[in-house]
C-alpha positions as CSV (number, residue, x, y, z in Angstrom):
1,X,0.0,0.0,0.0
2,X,1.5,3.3,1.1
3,X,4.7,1.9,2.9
4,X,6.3,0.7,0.3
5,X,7.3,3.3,-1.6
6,X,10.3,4.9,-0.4
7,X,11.2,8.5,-1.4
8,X,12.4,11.7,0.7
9,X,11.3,12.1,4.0
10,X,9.0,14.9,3.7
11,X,7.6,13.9,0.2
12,X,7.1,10.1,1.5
13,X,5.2,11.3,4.9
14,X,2.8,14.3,2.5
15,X,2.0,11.5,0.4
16,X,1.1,8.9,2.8
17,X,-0.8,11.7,5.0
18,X,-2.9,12.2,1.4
19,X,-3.6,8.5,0.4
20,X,-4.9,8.1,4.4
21,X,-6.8,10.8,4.0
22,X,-8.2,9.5,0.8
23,X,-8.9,6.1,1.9
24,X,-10.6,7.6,4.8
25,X,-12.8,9.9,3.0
26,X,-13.2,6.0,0.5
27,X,-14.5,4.5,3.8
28,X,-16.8,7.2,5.2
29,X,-18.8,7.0,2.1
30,X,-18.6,3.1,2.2
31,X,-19.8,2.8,5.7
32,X,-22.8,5.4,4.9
33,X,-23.5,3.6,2.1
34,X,-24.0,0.2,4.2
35,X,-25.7,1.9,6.6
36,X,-28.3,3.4,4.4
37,X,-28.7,-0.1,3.0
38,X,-29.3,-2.0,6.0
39,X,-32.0,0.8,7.1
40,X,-33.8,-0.3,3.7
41,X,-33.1,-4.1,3.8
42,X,-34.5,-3.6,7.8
43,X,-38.1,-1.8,6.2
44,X,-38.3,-4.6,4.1
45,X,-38.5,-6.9,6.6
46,X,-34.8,-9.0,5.5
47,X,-32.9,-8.8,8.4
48,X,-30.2,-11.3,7.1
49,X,-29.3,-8.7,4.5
50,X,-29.3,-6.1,7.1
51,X,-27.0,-7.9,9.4
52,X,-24.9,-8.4,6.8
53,X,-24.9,-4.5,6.2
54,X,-24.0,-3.5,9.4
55,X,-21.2,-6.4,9.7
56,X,-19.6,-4.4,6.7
57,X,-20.1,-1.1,8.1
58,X,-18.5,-2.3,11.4
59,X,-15.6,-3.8,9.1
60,X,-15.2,-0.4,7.3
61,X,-15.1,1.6,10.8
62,X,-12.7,-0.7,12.4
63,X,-10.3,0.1,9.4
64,X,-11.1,3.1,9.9
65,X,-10.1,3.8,13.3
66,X,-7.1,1.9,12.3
67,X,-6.2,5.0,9.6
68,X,-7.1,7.3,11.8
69,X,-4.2,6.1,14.1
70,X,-2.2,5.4,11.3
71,X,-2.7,9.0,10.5
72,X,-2.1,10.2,14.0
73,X,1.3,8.2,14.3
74,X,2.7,9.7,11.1
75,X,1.8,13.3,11.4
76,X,3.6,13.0,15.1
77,X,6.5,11.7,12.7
78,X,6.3,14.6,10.1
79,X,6.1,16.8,13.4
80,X,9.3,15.4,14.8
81,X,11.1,15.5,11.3
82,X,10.1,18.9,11.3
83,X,11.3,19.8,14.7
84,X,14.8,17.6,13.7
85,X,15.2,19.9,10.8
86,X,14.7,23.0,12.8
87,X,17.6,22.0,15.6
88,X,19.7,20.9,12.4
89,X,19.4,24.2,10.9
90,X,19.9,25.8,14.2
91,X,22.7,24.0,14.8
92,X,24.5,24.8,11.4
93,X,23.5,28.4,12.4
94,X,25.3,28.5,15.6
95,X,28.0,26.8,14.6
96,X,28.8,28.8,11.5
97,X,28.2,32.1,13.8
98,X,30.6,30.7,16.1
99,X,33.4,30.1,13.7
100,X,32.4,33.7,12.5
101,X,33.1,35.1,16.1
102,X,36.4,33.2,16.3
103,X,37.9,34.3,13.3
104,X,37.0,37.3,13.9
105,X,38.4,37.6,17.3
106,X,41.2,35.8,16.6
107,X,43.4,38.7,16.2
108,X,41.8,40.6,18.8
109,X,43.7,41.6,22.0
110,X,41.6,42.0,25.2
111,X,44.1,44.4,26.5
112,X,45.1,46.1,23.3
113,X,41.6,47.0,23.0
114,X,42.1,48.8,26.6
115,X,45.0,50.6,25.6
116,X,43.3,51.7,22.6
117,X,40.2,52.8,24.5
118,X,42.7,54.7,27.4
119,X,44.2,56.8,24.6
120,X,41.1,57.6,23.0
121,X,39.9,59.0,26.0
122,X,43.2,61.3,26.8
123,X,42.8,62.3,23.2
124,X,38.6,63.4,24.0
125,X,40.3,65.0,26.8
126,X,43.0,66.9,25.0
127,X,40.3,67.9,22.9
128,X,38.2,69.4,25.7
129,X,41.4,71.0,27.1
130,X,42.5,72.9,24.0
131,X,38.5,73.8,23.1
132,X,38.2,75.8,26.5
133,X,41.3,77.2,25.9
134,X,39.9,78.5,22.3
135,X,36.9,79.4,23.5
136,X,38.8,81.8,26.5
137,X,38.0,85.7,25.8
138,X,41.0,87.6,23.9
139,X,40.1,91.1,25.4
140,X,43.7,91.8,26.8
141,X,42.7,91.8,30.5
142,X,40.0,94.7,30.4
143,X,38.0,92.9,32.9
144,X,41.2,93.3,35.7
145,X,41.1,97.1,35.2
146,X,37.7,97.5,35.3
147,X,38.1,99.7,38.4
148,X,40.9,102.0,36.7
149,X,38.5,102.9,33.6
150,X,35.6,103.8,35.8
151,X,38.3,105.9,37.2
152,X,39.2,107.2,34.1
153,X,35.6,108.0,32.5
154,X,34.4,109.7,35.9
155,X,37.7,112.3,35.1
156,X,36.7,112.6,31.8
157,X,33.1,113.2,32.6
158,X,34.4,116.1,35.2
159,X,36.9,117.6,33.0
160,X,33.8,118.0,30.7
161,X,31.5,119.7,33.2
162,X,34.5,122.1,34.0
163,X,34.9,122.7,30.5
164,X,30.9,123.5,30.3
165,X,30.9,125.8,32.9
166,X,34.1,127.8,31.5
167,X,32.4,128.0,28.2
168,X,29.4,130.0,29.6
169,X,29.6,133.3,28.9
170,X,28.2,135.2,32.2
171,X,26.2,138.8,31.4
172,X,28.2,141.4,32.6
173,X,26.5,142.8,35.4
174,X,28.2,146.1,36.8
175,X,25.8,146.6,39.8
176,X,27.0,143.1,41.2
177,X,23.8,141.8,41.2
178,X,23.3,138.1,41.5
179,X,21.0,137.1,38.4
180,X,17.6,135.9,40.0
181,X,17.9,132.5,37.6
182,X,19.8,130.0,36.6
183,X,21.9,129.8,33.7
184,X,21.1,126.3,32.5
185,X,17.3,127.0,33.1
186,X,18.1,129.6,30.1
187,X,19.8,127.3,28.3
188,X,17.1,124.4,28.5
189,X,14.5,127.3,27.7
190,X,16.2,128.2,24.3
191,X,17.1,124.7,23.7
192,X,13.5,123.7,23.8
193,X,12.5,127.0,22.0
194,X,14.4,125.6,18.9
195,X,12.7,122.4,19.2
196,X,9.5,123.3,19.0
197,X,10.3,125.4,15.6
Protein backbone atom coordinates (compact mmCIF):
# COMPACT_ATOMS: atom_id res chain seq x y z
CA UNK A 1 0.00 0.00 0.00
CA UNK A 2 1.54 3.35 1.09
CA UNK A 3 4.66 1.89 2.93
CA UNK A 4 6.35 0.67 0.34
CA UNK A 5 7.30 3.29 -1.58
CA UNK A 6 10.27 4.87 -0.40
CA UNK A 7 11.17 8.54 -1.37
CA UNK A 8 12.42 11.68 0.74
CA UNK A 9 11.30 12.11 4.03
CA UNK A 10 9.04 14.88 3.67
CA UNK A 11 7.57 13.87 0.24
CA UNK A 12 7.07 10.14 1.55
CA UNK A 13 5.21 11.33 4.88
CA UNK A 14 2.84 14.27 2.54
CA UNK A 15 1.99 11.54 0.37
CA UNK A 16 1.10 8.91 2.82
CA UNK A 17 -0.85 11.69 4.95
CA UNK A 18 -2.92 12.24 1.42
CA UNK A 19 -3.60 8.54 0.45
CA UNK A 20 -4.94 8.08 4.39
CA UNK A 21 -6.85 10.81 4.00
CA UNK A 22 -8.19 9.54 0.77
CA UNK A 23 -8.92 6.10 1.87
CA UNK A 24 -10.63 7.55 4.81
CA UNK A 25 -12.81 9.91 2.96
CA UNK A 26 -13.24 6.03 0.47
CA UNK A 27 -14.53 4.45 3.77
CA UNK A 28 -16.78 7.20 5.20
CA UNK A 29 -18.81 7.01 2.14
CA UNK A 30 -18.57 3.12 2.18
CA UNK A 31 -19.75 2.83 5.69
CA UNK A 32 -22.78 5.44 4.94
CA UNK A 33 -23.51 3.55 2.08
CA UNK A 34 -23.96 0.17 4.22
CA UNK A 35 -25.65 1.89 6.55
CA UNK A 36 -28.33 3.44 4.38
CA UNK A 37 -28.74 -0.13 2.97
CA UNK A 38 -29.32 -2.03 6.03
CA UNK A 39 -32.01 0.77 7.09
CA UNK A 40 -33.83 -0.30 3.68
CA UNK A 41 -33.09 -4.07 3.80
CA UNK A 42 -34.47 -3.57 7.80
CA UNK A 43 -38.12 -1.81 6.19
CA UNK A 44 -38.33 -4.57 4.05
CA UNK A 45 -38.47 -6.89 6.55
CA UNK A 46 -34.83 -8.98 5.52
CA UNK A 47 -32.94 -8.76 8.37
CA UNK A 48 -30.16 -11.33 7.12
CA UNK A 49 -29.32 -8.69 4.45
CA UNK A 50 -29.32 -6.05 7.08
CA UNK A 51 -27.00 -7.89 9.38
CA UNK A 52 -24.93 -8.41 6.83
CA UNK A 53 -24.89 -4.53 6.16
CA UNK A 54 -24.04 -3.54 9.38
CA UNK A 55 -21.16 -6.40 9.68
CA UNK A 56 -19.56 -4.38 6.73
CA UNK A 57 -20.10 -1.12 8.13
CA UNK A 58 -18.48 -2.34 11.44
CA UNK A 59 -15.57 -3.83 9.11
CA UNK A 60 -15.20 -0.41 7.31
CA UNK A 61 -15.10 1.65 10.83
CA UNK A 62 -12.66 -0.75 12.42
CA UNK A 63 -10.27 0.08 9.35
CA UNK A 64 -11.11 3.08 9.89
CA UNK A 65 -10.07 3.75 13.31
CA UNK A 66 -7.09 1.94 12.33
CA UNK A 67 -6.21 5.02 9.63
CA UNK A 68 -7.10 7.27 11.82
CA UNK A 69 -4.18 6.08 14.07
CA UNK A 70 -2.21 5.39 11.32
CA UNK A 71 -2.70 8.96 10.53
CA UNK A 72 -2.06 10.23 13.98
CA UNK A 73 1.30 8.24 14.30
CA UNK A 74 2.65 9.68 11.07
CA UNK A 75 1.75 13.26 11.40
CA UNK A 76 3.55 13.00 15.06
CA UNK A 77 6.48 11.67 12.66
CA UNK A 78 6.30 14.57 10.12
CA UNK A 79 6.12 16.76 13.43
CA UNK A 80 9.34 15.39 14.76
CA UNK A 81 11.08 15.49 11.27
CA UNK A 82 10.08 18.86 11.26
CA UNK A 83 11.31 19.84 14.69
CA UNK A 84 14.77 17.63 13.75
CA UNK A 85 15.23 19.95 10.77
CA UNK A 86 14.69 22.98 12.78
CA UNK A 87 17.59 22.00 15.64
CA UNK A 88 19.67 20.93 12.37
CA UNK A 89 19.37 24.22 10.92
CA UNK A 90 19.93 25.82 14.17
CA UNK A 91 22.67 24.03 14.84
CA UNK A 92 24.46 24.77 11.42
CA UNK A 93 23.50 28.42 12.38
CA UNK A 94 25.25 28.45 15.56
CA UNK A 95 27.98 26.79 14.56
CA UNK A 96 28.76 28.81 11.48
CA UNK A 97 28.25 32.13 13.85
CA UNK A 98 30.56 30.68 16.13
CA UNK A 99 33.39 30.07 13.74
CA UNK A 100 32.40 33.75 12.48
CA UNK A 101 33.12 35.14 16.09
CA UNK A 102 36.45 33.15 16.35
CA UNK A 103 37.87 34.31 13.32
CA UNK A 104 36.98 37.31 13.88
CA UNK A 105 38.39 37.63 17.30
CA UNK A 106 41.25 35.79 16.60
CA UNK A 107 43.41 38.68 16.23
CA UNK A 108 41.79 40.63 18.81
CA UNK A 109 43.67 41.59 21.96
CA UNK A 110 41.64 41.98 25.18
CA UNK A 111 44.09 44.36 26.53
CA UNK A 112 45.10 46.07 23.35
CA UNK A 113 41.63 46.99 23.02
CA UNK A 114 42.14 48.76 26.64
CA UNK A 115 45.00 50.59 25.59
CA UNK A 116 43.27 51.75 22.63
CA UNK A 117 40.23 52.79 24.53
CA UNK A 118 42.72 54.74 27.37
CA UNK A 119 44.19 56.81 24.56
CA UNK A 120 41.06 57.55 22.96
CA UNK A 121 39.91 58.96 25.98
CA UNK A 122 43.15 61.33 26.77
CA UNK A 123 42.84 62.28 23.25
CA UNK A 124 38.63 63.38 24.05
CA UNK A 125 40.31 65.03 26.79
CA UNK A 126 42.95 66.87 24.96
CA UNK A 127 40.31 67.91 22.87
CA UNK A 128 38.22 69.37 25.72
CA UNK A 129 41.39 71.00 27.10
CA UNK A 130 42.48 72.87 23.96
CA UNK A 131 38.46 73.81 23.15
CA UNK A 132 38.18 75.84 26.54
CA UNK A 133 41.30 77.22 25.87
CA UNK A 134 39.88 78.48 22.27
CA UNK A 135 36.86 79.44 23.54
CA UNK A 136 38.83 81.82 26.52
CA UNK A 137 38.02 85.72 25.77
CA UNK A 138 40.96 87.64 23.92
CA UNK A 139 40.06 91.12 25.43
CA UNK A 140 43.74 91.76 26.83
CA UNK A 141 42.70 91.79 30.49
CA UNK A 142 40.00 94.67 30.38
CA UNK A 143 38.01 92.93 32.88
CA UNK A 144 41.22 93.29 35.68
CA UNK A 145 41.13 97.11 35.19
CA UNK A 146 37.73 97.50 35.34
CA UNK A 147 38.13 99.67 38.35
CA UNK A 148 40.87 102.04 36.71
CA UNK A 149 38.52 102.90 33.64
CA UNK A 150 35.56 103.78 35.82
CA UNK A 151 38.25 105.94 37.16
CA UNK A 152 39.25 107.18 34.12
CA UNK A 153 35.57 108.01 32.47
CA UNK A 154 34.39 109.72 35.91
CA UNK A 155 37.72 112.31 35.14
CA UNK A 156 36.72 112.58 31.81
CA UNK A 157 33.14 113.16 32.57
CA UNK A 158 34.38 116.07 35.15
CA UNK A 159 36.87 117.58 32.97
CA UNK A 160 33.81 118.00 30.71
CA UNK A 161 31.48 119.71 33.20
CA UNK A 162 34.52 122.13 33.95
CA UNK A 163 34.93 122.72 30.52
CA UNK A 164 30.91 123.54 30.30
CA UNK A 165 30.93 125.77 32.88
CA UNK A 166 34.08 127.83 31.52
CA UNK A 167 32.39 128.05 28.25
CA UNK A 168 29.43 129.97 29.61
CA UNK A 169 29.63 133.28 28.89
CA UNK A 170 28.18 135.17 32.17
CA UNK A 171 26.20 138.77 31.39
CA UNK A 172 28.20 141.41 32.62
CA UNK A 173 26.55 142.82 35.37
CA UNK A 174 28.18 146.05 36.81
CA UNK A 175 25.76 146.56 39.77
CA UNK A 176 27.03 143.08 41.22
CA UNK A 177 23.82 141.79 41.21
CA UNK A 178 23.35 138.05 41.53
CA UNK A 179 20.99 137.11 38.43
CA UNK A 180 17.57 135.87 39.98
CA UNK A 181 17.85 132.55 37.64
CA UNK A 182 19.77 129.99 36.56
CA UNK A 183 21.86 129.77 33.69
CA UNK A 184 21.06 126.34 32.50
CA UNK A 185 17.29 126.97 33.10
CA UNK A 186 18.08 129.61 30.07
CA UNK A 187 19.80 127.29 28.30
CA UNK A 188 17.12 124.43 28.55
CA UNK A 189 14.48 127.31 27.67
CA UNK A 190 16.23 128.21 24.26
CA UNK A 191 17.06 124.66 23.66
CA UNK A 192 13.50 123.68 23.79
CA UNK A 193 12.53 127.01 21.97
CA UNK A 194 14.42 125.63 18.87
CA UNK A 195 12.73 122.44 19.22
CA UNK A 196 9.50 123.34 19.01
CA UNK A 197 10.31 125.39 15.65
Amino acid sequence: MVFGRKKKTANTINDSLDNLDKHLRLLEYKIKKQHNEAKQHLKKGNKSKALKCMKIKKMHESQKDKIISQKFNIEKMQMAVDNAKFARDTMSALNMGGKALKKLYKNVNPEEIEEQMDKIEETLEDTRSIADVMGRSLDGGIEENEEDLLAELNDEIEQDVSSDLNNISLPNNTDNVVPSHNVEEDELAALMREMQV
